[in-house]
C-alpha positions in Angstrom: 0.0 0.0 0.0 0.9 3.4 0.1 1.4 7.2 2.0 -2.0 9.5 1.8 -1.2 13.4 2.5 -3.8 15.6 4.0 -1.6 18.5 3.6 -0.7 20.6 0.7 0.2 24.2 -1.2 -3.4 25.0 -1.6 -6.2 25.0 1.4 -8.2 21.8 1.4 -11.6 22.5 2.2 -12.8 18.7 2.7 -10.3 16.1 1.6 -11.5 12.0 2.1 -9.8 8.7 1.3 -12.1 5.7 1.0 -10.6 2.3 0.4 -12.5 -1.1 0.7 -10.6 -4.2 1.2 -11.6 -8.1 1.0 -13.0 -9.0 4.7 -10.0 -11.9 4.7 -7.5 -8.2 3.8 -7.3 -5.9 7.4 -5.2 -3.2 7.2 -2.2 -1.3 8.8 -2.8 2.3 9.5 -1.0 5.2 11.5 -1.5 8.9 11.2 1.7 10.8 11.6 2.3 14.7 12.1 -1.2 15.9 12.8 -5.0 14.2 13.1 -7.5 12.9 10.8 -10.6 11.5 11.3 -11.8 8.2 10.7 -14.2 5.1 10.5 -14.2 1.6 9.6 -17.4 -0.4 8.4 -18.0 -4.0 7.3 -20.1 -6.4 5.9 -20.1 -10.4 4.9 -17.4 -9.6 2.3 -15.9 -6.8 2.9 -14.4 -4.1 5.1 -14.5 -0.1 4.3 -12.0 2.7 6.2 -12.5 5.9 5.2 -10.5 8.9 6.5 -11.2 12.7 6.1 -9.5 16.4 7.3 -11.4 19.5 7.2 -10.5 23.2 6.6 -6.7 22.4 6.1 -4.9 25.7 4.8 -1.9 25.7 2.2 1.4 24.7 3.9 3.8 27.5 4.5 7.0 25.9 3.1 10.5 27.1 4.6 13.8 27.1 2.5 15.7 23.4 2.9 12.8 22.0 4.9 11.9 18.4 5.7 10.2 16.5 3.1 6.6 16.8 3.0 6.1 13.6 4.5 8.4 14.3 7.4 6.5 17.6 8.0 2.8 17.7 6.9 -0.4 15.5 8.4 -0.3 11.7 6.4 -1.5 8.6 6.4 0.4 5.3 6.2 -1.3 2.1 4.9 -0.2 -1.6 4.6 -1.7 -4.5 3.6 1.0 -6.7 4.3 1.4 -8.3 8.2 5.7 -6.9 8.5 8.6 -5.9 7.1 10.0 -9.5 6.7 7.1 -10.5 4.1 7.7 -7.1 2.3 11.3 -8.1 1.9 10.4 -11.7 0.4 7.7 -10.0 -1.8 10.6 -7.7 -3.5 13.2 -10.4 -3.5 10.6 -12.8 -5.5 9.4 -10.5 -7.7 12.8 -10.0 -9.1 14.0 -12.5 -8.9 11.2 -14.1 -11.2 11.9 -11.3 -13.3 15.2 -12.6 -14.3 16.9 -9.3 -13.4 19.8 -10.6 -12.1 20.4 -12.8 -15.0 24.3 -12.1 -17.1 25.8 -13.2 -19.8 29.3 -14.1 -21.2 29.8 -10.1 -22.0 28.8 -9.1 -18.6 31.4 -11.9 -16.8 33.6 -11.2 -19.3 34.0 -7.4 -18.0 33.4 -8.6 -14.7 36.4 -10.8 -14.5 38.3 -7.7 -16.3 37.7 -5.4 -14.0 38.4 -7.6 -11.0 41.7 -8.7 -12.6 44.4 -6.4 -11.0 43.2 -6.3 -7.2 43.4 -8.7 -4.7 41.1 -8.6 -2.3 37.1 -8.6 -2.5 36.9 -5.0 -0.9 39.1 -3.5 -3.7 37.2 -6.1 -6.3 33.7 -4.6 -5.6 35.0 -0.9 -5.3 36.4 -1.5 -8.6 33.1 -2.8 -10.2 31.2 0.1 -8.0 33.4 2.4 -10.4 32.7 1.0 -13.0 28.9 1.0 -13.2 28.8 4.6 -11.3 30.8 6.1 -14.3 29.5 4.1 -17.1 25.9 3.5 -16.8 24.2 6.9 -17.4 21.7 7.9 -15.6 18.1 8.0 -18.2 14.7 6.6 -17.7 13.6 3.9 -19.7 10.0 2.3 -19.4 8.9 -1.2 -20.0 5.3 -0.1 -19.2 3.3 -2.6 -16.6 5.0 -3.2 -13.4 7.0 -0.4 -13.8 8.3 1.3 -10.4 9.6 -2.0 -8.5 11.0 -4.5 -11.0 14.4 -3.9 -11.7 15.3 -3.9 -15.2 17.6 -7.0 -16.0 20.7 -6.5 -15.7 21.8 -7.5 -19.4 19.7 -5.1 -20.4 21.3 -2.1 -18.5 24.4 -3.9 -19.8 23.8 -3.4 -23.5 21.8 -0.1 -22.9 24.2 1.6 -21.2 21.6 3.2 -19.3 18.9 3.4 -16.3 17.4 4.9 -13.7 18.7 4.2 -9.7 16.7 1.1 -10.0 18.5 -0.3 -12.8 22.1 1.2 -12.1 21.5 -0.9 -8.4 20.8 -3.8 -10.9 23.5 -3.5 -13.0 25.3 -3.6 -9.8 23.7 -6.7 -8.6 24.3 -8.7 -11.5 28.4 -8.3 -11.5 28.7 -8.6 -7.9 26.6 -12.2 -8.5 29.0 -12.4 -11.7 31.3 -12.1 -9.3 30.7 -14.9 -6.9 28.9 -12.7 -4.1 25.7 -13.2 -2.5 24.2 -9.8 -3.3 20.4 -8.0 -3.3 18.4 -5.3 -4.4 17.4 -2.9 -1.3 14.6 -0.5 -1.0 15.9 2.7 0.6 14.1 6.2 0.6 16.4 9.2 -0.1 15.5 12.3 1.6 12.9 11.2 4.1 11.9 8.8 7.2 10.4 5.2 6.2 7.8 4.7 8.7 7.5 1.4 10.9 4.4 0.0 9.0 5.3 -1.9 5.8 3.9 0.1 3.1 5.3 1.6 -0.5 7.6 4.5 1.0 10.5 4.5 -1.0 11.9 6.2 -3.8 15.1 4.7 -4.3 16.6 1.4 -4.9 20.6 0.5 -3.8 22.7 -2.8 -3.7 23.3 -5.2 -0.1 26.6 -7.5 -0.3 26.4 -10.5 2.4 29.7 -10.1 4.0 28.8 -12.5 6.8 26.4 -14.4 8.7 23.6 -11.9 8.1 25.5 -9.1 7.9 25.6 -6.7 5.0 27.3 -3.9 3.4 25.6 -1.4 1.3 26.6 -0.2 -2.1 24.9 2.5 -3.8 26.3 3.4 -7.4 23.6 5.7 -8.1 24.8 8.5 -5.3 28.7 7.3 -6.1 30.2 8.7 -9.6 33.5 9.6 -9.2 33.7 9.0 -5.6 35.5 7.1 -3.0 32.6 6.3 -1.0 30.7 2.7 -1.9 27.7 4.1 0.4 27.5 8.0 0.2 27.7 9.9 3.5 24.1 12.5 1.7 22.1 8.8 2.8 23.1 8.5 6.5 21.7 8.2 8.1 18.5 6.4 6.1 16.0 3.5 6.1 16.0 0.7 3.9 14.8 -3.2 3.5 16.6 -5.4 1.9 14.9 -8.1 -0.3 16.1 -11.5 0.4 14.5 -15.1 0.6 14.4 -15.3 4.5 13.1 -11.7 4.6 14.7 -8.9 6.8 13.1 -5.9 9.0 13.5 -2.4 8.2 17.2 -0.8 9.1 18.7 2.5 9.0 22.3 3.2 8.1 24.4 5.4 11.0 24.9 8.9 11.0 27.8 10.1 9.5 30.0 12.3 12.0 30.8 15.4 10.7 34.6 14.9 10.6 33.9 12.4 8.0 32.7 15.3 5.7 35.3 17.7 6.7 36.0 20.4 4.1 39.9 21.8 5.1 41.1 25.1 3.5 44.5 25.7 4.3 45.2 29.4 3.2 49.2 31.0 3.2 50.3 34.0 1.9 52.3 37.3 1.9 51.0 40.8 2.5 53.2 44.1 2.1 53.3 47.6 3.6 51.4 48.9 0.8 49.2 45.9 1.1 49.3 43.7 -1.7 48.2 40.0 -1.3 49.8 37.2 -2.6 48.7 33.6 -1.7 47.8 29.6 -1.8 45.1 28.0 -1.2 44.7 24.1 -0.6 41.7 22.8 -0.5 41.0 19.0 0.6 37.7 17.5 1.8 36.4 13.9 3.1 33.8 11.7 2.1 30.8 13.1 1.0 32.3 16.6 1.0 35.6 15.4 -1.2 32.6 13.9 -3.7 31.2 17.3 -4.2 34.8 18.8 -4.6 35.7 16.3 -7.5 32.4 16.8 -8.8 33.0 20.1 -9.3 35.9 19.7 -11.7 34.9 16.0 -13.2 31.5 17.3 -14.3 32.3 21.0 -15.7 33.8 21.5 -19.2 37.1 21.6 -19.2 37.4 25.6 -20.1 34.7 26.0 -17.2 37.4 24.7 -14.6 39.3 27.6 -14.8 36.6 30.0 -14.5 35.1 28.1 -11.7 38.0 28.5 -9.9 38.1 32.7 -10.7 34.7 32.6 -9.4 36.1 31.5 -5.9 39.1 33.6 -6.2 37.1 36.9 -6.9 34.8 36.3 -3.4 38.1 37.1 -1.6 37.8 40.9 -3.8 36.7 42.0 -7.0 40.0 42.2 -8.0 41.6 39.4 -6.9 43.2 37.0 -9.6 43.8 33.7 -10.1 47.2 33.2 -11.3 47.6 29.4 -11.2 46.0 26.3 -10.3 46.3 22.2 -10.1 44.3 19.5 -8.9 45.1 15.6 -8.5 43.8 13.5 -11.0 40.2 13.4 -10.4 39.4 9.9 -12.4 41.8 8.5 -9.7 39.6 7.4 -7.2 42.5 6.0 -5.0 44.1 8.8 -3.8 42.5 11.7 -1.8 41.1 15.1 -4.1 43.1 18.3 -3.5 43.0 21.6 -5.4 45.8 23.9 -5.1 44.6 27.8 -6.3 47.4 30.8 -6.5 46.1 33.8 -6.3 47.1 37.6 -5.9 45.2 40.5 -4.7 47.0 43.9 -5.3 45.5 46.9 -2.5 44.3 44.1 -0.9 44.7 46.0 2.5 43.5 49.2 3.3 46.7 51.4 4.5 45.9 55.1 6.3 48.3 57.5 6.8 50.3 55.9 9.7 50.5 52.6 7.4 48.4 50.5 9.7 46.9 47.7 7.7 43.1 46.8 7.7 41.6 43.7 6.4 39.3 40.7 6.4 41.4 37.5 6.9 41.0 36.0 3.1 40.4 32.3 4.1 37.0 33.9 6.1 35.5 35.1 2.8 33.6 31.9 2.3 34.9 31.6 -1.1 33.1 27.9 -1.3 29.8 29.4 -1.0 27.6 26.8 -3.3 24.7 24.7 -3.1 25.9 21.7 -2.4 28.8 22.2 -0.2 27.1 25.5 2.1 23.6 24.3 1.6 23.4 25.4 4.8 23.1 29.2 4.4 19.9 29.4 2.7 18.2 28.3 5.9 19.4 30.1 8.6 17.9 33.7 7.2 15.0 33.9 9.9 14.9 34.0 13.4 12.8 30.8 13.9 11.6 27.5 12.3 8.6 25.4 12.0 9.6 22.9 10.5 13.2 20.4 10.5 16.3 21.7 8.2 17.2 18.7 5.6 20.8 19.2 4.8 23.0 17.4 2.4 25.1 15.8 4.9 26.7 16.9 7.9 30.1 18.9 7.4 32.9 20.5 9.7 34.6 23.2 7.7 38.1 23.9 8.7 40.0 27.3 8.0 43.8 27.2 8.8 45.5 30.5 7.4 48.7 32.2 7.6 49.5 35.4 6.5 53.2 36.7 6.6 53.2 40.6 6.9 56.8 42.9 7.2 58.5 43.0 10.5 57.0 45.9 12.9 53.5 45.1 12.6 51.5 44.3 16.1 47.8 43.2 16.0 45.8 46.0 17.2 42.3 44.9 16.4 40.3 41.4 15.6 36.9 40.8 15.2 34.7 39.9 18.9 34.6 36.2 18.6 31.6 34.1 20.1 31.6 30.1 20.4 29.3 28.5 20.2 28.6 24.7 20.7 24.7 23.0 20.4 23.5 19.9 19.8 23.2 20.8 16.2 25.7 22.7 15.0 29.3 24.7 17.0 31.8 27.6 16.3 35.1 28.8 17.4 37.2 31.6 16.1 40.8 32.3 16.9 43.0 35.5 15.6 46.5 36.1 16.4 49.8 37.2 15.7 52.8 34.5 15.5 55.7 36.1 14.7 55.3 37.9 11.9 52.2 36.1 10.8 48.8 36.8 11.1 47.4 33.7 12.3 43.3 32.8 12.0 41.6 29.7 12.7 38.2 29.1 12.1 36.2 25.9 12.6 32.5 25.5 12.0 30.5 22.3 12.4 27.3 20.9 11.3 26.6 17.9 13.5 23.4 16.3 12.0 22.2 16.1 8.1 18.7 16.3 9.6 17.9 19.5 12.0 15.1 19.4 14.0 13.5 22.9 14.5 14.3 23.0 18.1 17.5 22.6 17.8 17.7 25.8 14.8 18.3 28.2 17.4 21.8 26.2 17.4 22.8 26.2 13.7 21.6 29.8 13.4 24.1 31.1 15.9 27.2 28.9 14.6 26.1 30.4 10.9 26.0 33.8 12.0 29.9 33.5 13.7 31.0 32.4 10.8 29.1 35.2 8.6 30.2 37.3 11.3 34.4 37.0 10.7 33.9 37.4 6.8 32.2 40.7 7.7 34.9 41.7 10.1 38.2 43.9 10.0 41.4 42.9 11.3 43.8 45.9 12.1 47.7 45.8 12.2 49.2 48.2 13.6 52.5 49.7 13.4 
């Protein structure tokens, strides 16, 4: 069965769902995030529910909120008795499907691909890269039963092509190829599976046996060009794998947020008439190293450059990218890195006693983007409703050093405030080492999911860090 929503983006002024079911078929029902009403009736054949909500008005949406059915008034239904016979249902029906089926052309590449590494972790990352790089992603239809039979996998094979579903297939298939025990798992991406075994998922990904009912999952769908086999943007999240015995419903860990770190280690030069020159390295982990290699693998290759002037130019308008270099980004064994040169001429404001004033350049948030700061779209009011749904969780890490002439002492930094919630912390530090100018900043998002209690939190952390690329450092001389 399937989720009913009695909330919307237009007022309801009666809305009612009537369903009537074989008297041998009782159903599974819960109401989540609100109240309906309802009533069941029978006869000798059959049973009718019926459910209604009244004078509902339109939803007041907020930016990088919950999914609907995390946040608005819905009603779950199943038909079947648990999780376990849901499981068996979707191993079956694929199973009878053939979709799992290969050929000599699939083993062939299988046994290919395999060839150079040794053990089975490096054998299935290798196939993982393989079909997340090569089978595109493009819906094709086969008309009935479309929406939870995979296609088979020879089919993606020869196609070159398919939606999550079939890219999870295509994945299933070489692993079996392969000699593994492996199945096709339901999973929702971007929203809570309820406890009651009905159709809530949107999203189909790959379960390895690696033991005595253990499991590791795989999801090429979510891992293009990265060096995560299950991406950090699904933890944590529900799923069910479909196997013979049948299994309950799961959800995969958090990830911690110093798995996604983002590191920008910024060193440079400034003069007496303040001129900047510097470096920037940039690294990042997990899901936030994805989204840094994504950036390059996916853009033209004249776009790179540009991207990169983009970034440069947030430090000032006049700022300019001299030089840059990356690692190789198709080489998924070794850690992404960017390296960006850049100089910024008047960089510093000087007055008349040469005292120098400016904003730390690593603070200017110069990776300000939607995937990596999705963030900062939704801490712009003072409160919430409704949970933030985030990406992933992040700690961004800022580790700069400027060297300025001898003489200089620092007269003024920006007022620093940590903070540290259950959501989200902030800490600050300016000083002088030497003759450096020495800033560290380190900001933390601790959960991918926020709930709105808890925005207080990731407002206040957000607003420190807006707070030191706003503010003026002063050396004095």
């Amino acid at each position: 069965m399937f989720v009913v929503m009695f909330e919307g983006d237009h007022p309801i002024v009666k809305k009612t769902y009537t369903i009537v079911l074989p008297k041998d078929k009782p159903i599974r029902a819960e109401v989540f995030h609100g109240e309906v009403g309802s009533r069941m009736e029978f006869d000798d054949s059959s049973l009718t529910y019926t459910y209604w909500k009244e004078n509902v008005p339109a939803v007041k949406r907020e930016p990088r909120m919950v999914e609907d059915t995390d946040a608005f008034t819905k009603l779950v239904l199943a038909t079947v008795q648990d999780w376990p016979e849901k499981s068996r249902w979707f191993f079956q029906v694929n199973e009878d499907a053939g979709a799992f089926e290969w050929n000599e052309a699939i083993k062939a590449k299988v046994d290919e691909i395999i060839r150079p590494h040794k053990t089975d972790e490096e054998k299935r990352f290798a196939l993982l890269a393989w079909v997340a790089s090569q089978i595109r992603y493009s819906g094709i239809s086969m008309g009935k039963g479309e929406g939870y039979t995979l296609h088979p996998g020879i089919m993606t094979f020869d196609d070159r092509a398919g939606v999550c579903k079939d890219i999870a297939g295509m994945l299933i298939t070489m692993f079996r190829a392969a000699g593994w025990n492996t199945y096709a798992a339901m999973t929702m991406a971007g929203a809570k599976v309820e406890d009651i075994p009905a159709d809530q998922f949107n999203h189909c990904v790959v379960a390895v046996e690696t033991g005595e009912g253990e499991y590791t999952l795989y999801d090429p769908t979510w891992c293009p060009f990265s060096r995560e086999i299950w991406s950090s943007a699904e933890k944590p999240q529900n799923y069910v794998i479909g196997t013979p015995e049948g299994e309950v419903l799961m959800e995969t860990p958090p990830a911690p947020p110093e798995d996604n770190f983002v590191k920008v280690v910024s060193r440079g030069t400034l003069d007496a008439a303040g001129n900047l020159k510097g470096t920037l390295t940039i690294t990042g982990g997990a899901y936030s190293e994805t989204n840094l290699r994504w950036g390059v693998v996916f853009s033209r290759s004249n776009a790179v450059r540009s991207t990169f002037e983009q970034w440069i130019a947030r430090i000032a308008p006049n700022a300019r990218l001299t030089s840059y270099e990356t690692t190789d980004v198709l080489d998924l064994g070794t850690p992404f890195r960017m390296t960006l040169d850049y100089e910024a001429p008047g960089y510093a404001m000087v007055d008349g006693d040469g005292n120098l004033y400016l904003t730390p350049p690593a603070s200017r948030n110069i990776l300000s983007n939607r995937r990596l700061t999705d963030y900062s779209t939704a801490v712009n009011s003072e409160e919430r409703a409704y949970g933030i749904f985030l990406r992933a969780s992040r700690d961004f890490q800022f580790d700069e050093s400027i060297a300025v002439p001898s003489g200089y002492s620092l007269e003024h930094a920006p007022e620093v405030k940590a903070v540290d919630g259950d959501s989200a912390s902030f800490e600050a530090s300016v000083k002088m080492a030497g003759n450096s100018l020495v800033t560290r900043q380190r900001f933390v998002i601790k959960k991918k999911v926020i709930p709105a209690e808890e925005y207080a939190g990731l407002k206040a952390a957000a607003d420190g860090l807006e707070a030191m690329s706003e503010g003026t450092v002063v050396l004095a001389r």
